[in-house]
C-alpha positions as CSV (number, residue, x, y, z in Angstrom):
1,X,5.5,15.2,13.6
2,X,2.9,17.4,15.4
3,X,-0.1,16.2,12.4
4,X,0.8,12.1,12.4
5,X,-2.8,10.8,12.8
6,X,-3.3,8.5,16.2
7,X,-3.8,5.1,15.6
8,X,-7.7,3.7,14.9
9,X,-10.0,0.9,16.0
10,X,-9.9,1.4,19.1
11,X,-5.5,0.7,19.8
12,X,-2.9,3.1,19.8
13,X,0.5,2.2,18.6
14,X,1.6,1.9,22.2
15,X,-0.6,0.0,23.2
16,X,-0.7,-2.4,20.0
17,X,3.7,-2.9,20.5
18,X,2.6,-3.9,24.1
19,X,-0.5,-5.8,24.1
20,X,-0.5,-7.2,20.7
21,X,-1.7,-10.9,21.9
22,X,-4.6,-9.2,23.4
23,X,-5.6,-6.9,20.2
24,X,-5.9,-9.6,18.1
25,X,-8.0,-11.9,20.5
26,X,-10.4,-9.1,21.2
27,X,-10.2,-7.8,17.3
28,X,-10.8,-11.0,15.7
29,X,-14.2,-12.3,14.8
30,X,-14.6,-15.7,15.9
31,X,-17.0,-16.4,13.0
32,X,-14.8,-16.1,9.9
33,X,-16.1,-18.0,7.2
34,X,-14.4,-21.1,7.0
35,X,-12.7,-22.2,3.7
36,X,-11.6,-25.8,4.2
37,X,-15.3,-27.0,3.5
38,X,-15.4,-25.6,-0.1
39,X,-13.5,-26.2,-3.4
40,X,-10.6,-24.2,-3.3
41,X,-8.5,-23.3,-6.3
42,X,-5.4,-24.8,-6.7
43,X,-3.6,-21.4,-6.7
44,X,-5.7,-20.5,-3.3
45,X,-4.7,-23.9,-2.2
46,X,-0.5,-23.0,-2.4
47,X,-1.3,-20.2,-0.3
48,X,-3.1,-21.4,1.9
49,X,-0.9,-24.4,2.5
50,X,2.5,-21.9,2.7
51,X,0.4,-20.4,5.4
52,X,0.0,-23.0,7.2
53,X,3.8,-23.8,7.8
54,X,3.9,-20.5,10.1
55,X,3.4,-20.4,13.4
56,X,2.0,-16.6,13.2
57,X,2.3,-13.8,10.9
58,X,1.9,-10.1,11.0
59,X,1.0,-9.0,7.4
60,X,2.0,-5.5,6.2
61,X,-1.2,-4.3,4.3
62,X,-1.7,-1.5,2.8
63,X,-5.4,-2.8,2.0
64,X,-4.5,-3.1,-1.8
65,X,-5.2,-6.5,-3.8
66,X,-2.2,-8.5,-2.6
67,X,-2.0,-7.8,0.7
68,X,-5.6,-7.8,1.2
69,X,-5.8,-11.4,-0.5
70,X,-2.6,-12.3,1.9
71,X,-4.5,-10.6,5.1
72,X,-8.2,-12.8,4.1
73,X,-6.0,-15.9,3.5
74,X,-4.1,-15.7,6.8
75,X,-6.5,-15.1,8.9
76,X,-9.1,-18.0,7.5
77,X,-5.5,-20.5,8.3
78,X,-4.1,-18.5,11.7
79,X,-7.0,-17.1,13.2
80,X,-6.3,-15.5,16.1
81,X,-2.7,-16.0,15.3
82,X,-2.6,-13.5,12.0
83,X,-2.6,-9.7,12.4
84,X,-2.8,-6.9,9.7
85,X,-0.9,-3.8,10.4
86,X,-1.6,-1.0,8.9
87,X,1.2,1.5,8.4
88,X,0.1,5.3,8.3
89,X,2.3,8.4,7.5
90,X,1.9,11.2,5.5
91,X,2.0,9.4,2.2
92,X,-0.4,7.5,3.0
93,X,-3.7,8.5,1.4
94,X,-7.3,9.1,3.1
95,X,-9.2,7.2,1.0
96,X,-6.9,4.3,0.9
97,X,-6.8,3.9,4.5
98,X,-10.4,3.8,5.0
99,X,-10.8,1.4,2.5
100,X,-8.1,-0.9,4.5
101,X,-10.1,-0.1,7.3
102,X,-13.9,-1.3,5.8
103,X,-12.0,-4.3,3.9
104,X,-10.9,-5.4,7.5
105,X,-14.0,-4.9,9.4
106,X,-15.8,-6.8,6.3
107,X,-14.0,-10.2,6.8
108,X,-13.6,-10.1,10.6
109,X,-9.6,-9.4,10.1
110,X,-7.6,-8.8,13.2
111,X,-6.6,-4.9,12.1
112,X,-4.7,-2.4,14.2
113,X,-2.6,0.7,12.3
114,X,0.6,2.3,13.4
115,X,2.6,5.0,12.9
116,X,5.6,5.4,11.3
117,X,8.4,8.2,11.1
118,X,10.1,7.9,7.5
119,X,9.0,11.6,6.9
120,X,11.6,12.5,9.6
121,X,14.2,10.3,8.1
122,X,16.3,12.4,6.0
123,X,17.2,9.9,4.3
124,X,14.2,9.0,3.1
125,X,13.1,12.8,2.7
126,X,15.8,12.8,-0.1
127,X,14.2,11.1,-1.9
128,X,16.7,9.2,-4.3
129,X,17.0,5.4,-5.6
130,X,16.8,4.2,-2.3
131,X,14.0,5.6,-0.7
132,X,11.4,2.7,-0.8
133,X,14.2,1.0,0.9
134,X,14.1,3.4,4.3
135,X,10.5,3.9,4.0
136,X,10.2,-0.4,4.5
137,X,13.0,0.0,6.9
138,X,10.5,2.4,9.2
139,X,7.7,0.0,8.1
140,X,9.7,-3.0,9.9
141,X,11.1,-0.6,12.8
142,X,7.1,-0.3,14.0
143,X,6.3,-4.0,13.3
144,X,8.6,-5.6,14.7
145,X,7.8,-5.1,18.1
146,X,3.8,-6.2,17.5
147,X,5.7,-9.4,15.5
148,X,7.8,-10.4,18.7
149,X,5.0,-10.1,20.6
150,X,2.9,-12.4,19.0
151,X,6.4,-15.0,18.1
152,X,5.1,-14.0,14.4
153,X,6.7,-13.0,11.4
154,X,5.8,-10.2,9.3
155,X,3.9,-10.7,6.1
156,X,4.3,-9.2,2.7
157,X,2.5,-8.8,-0.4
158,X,4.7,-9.0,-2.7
159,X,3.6,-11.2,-5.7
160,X,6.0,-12.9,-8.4
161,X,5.8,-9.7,-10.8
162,X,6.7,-7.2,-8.5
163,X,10.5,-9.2,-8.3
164,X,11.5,-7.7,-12.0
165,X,10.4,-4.0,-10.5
166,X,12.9,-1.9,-8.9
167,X,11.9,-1.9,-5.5
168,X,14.4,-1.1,-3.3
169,X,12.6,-2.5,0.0
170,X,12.7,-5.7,-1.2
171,X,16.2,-5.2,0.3
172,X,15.0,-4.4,3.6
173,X,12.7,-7.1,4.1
174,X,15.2,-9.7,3.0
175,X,17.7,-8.1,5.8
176,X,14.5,-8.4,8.3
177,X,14.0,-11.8,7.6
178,X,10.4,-11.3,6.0
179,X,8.1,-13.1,4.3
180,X,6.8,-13.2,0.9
181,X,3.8,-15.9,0.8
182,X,2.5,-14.7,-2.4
183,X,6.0,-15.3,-4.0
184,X,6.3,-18.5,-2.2
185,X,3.2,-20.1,-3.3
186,X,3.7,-18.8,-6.9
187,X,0.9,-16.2,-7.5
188,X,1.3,-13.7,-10.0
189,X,-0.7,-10.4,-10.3
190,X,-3.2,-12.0,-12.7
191,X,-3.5,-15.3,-9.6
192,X,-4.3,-12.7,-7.0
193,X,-7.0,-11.1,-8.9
194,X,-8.4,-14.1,-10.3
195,X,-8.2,-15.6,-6.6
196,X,-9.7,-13.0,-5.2
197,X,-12.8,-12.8,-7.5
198,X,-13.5,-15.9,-7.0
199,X,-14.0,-15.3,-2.9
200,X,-15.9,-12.3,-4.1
201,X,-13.5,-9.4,-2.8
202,X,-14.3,-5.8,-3.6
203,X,-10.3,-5.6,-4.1
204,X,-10.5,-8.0,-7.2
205,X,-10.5,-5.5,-9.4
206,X,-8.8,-2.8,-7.2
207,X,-6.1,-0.5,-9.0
208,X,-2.7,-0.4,-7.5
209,X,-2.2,2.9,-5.2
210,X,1.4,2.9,-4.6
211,X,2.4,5.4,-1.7
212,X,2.0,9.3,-2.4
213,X,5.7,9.3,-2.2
214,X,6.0,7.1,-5.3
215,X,4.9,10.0,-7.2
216,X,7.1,12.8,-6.6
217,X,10.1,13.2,-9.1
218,X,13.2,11.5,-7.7
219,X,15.6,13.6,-6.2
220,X,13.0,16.2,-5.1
221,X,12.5,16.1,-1.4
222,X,9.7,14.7,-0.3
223,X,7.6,16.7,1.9
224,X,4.3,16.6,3.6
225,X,3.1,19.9,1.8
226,X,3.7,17.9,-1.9
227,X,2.2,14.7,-0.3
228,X,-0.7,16.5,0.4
229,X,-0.7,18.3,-2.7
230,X,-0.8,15.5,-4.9
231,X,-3.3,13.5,-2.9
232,X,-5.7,16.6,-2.9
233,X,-5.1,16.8,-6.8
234,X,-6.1,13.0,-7.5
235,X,-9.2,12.8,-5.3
236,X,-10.4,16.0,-7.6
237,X,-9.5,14.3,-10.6
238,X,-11.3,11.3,-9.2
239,X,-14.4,13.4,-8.5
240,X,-13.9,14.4,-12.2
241,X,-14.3,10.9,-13.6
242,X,-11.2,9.4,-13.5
243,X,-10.8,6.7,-11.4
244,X,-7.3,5.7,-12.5
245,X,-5.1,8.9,-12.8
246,X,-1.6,9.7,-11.4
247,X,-0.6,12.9,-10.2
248,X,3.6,13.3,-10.9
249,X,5.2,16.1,-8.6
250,X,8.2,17.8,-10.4
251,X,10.3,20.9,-9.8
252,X,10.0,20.5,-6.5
253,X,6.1,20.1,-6.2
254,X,5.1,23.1,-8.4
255,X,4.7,21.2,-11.6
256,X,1.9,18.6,-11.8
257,X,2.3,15.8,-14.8
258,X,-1.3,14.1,-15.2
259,X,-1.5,10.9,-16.1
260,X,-5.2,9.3,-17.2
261,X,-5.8,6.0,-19.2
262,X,-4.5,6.8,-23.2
263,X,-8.5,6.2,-23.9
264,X,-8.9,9.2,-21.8
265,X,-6.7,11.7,-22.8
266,X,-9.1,12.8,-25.5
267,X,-11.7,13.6,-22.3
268,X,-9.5,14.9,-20.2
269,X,-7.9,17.4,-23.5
270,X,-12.3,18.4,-23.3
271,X,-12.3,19.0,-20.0
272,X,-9.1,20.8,-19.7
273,X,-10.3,24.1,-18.0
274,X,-11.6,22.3,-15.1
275,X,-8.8,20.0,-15.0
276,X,-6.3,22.3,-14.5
277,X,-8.4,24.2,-12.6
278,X,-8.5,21.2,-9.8
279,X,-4.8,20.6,-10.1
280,X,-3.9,24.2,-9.9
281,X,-6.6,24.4,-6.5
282,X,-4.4,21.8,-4.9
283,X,-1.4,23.6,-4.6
284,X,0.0,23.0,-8.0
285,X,1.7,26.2,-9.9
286,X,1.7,24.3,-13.1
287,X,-0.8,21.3,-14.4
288,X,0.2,19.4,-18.0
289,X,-0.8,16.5,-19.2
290,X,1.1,13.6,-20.4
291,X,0.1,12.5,-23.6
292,X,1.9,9.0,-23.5
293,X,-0.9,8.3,-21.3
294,X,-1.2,6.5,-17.7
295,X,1.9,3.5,-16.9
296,X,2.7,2.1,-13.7
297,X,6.4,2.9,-12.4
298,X,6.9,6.1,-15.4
299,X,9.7,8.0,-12.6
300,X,11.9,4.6,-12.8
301,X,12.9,6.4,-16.3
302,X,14.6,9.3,-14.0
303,X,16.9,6.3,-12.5
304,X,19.9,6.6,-14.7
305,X,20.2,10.5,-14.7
306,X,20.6,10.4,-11.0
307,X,24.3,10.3,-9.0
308,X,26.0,6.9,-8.5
């Protein structure tokens, strides 16, 4: 697509599929704090000991509390030999990868990003049961490359709750022979976060950001101009005081569905001129608010009324 963003600190996607040996030797800081000289937490202990088994590893992060504990875990075991890759596509929001971006250059991770095409898939564009699984499946078709490179396997975050989810790309990475360290070692949501307090990241306490894409009604395309829409719409509502909202794209990206915390609803209902008023600015035609209040995963409910 003529408006995919180039690749950042200082590597191009090119160049990271062919010199990935050399981006993470001049990337890395050779001062990362070492964690074999403190007490480590038995749960931080599992992962860092599944770690250890591998050879190298690519991690997929997204700069979101697992992957970011995965990323700060593999790189205090591998070193040089552990590399975060940061997809970026259209659904992909601003703010989330410059925070991937300052959580890297924080903790001396070996960080490159690259570009990937499921917008062009039309498969993925289609936007039905399966499209996690193509969007992973253009994750991996990027990676892999950087991960043969480097004789390294790629890296997920996955954690033990996310297997009772319905996440289609779960599939894919089982086909491309990925890993799931997290799952592995036996962390749950609640072990990442407590884990990752403990080593004092900012991503603690982080809320999940699923991809854009996750938020636009199933079976309505998915489309740069909605992407765009609902990204614009949640950084306004953001700016408005809510830090955790969701913006829901339905009838094909004209009607917003806001979500905001149940405690919020009764400040959101106050401020509902200016509210509307920012959803409506991004693109919107129609801005309501859902009054069963903010849950992760509410489109999953549009599943069953889809064709077999």
């Amino acid at each position: 697509m003529a408006d995919r963003p180039a690749s950042v600190e200082e590597e191009t996607a090119d160049a990271g599929r062919v010199g990935a040996a050399d981006a993470v030797s001049d990337a890395v800081n050779p001062l990362l704090d070492p964690l074999d000289d403190r007490p480590l937490d038995p749960v931080l202990d599992r992962l860092l000991d599944r770690l250890r088994r591998e050879d190298a590893v690519v991690v997929a992060y997204s700069g979101g509390a697992d992957s970011a504990l995965l990323a700060f875990a593999a790189a205090r075991v591998l070193g040089r030999r552990a590399l975060a890759v940061t997809a970026v596509s259209p659904s992909l929001a601003a703010s989330e990868r410059a925070a991937a971006r300052d959580f890297a250059r924080a903790h001396g991770l070996a960080h490159i990003e690259v570009c990937t095409d499921e917008a062009d898939r039309p498969e993925y564009a289609a936007n039905g049961a399966d499209r996690c699984y193509h969007c992973k499946s253009a994750l991996f078709d990027a990676v892999t490359p950087l991960a043969a490179a480097m004789g390294a396997r790629i890296a997920l975050g996955t954690n033990l709750d996310d297997l009772g989810d319905h996440r289609p790309g779960q599939r894919a990475a089982a086909e491309r022979g990925a890993i799931a360290p997290l799952v592995e070692a036996g962390l749950t949501k609640a072990d990442v976060r407590a884990v990752s307090r403990a080593l004092g990241l900012v991503t603690a306490d982080k809320p999940a950001a699923p991809c854009l894409a996750s938020r636009v009604s199933y079976g309505d395309p998915v489309t740069p101009e909605v992407l765009r829409r609902i990204e614009t719409a949640e950084r306004a509502l953001r700016d408005l005081g809510f830090p955790v909202c969701r913006v829901r794209a339905h009838a094909s990206g004209t009607l917003a569905r806001v979500e905001v915390p149940g405690t919020e609803i009764p400040r959101a209902c106050e401020l509902r001129e200016r509210v509307d008023a920012a959803v409506r600015g991004a693109g919107f035609t129609f801005c309501s608010l859902d009054l069963s209040g903010f849950a992760s995963g509410r489109l999953n409910a549009l599943l069953p009324l889809l064709p077999s």
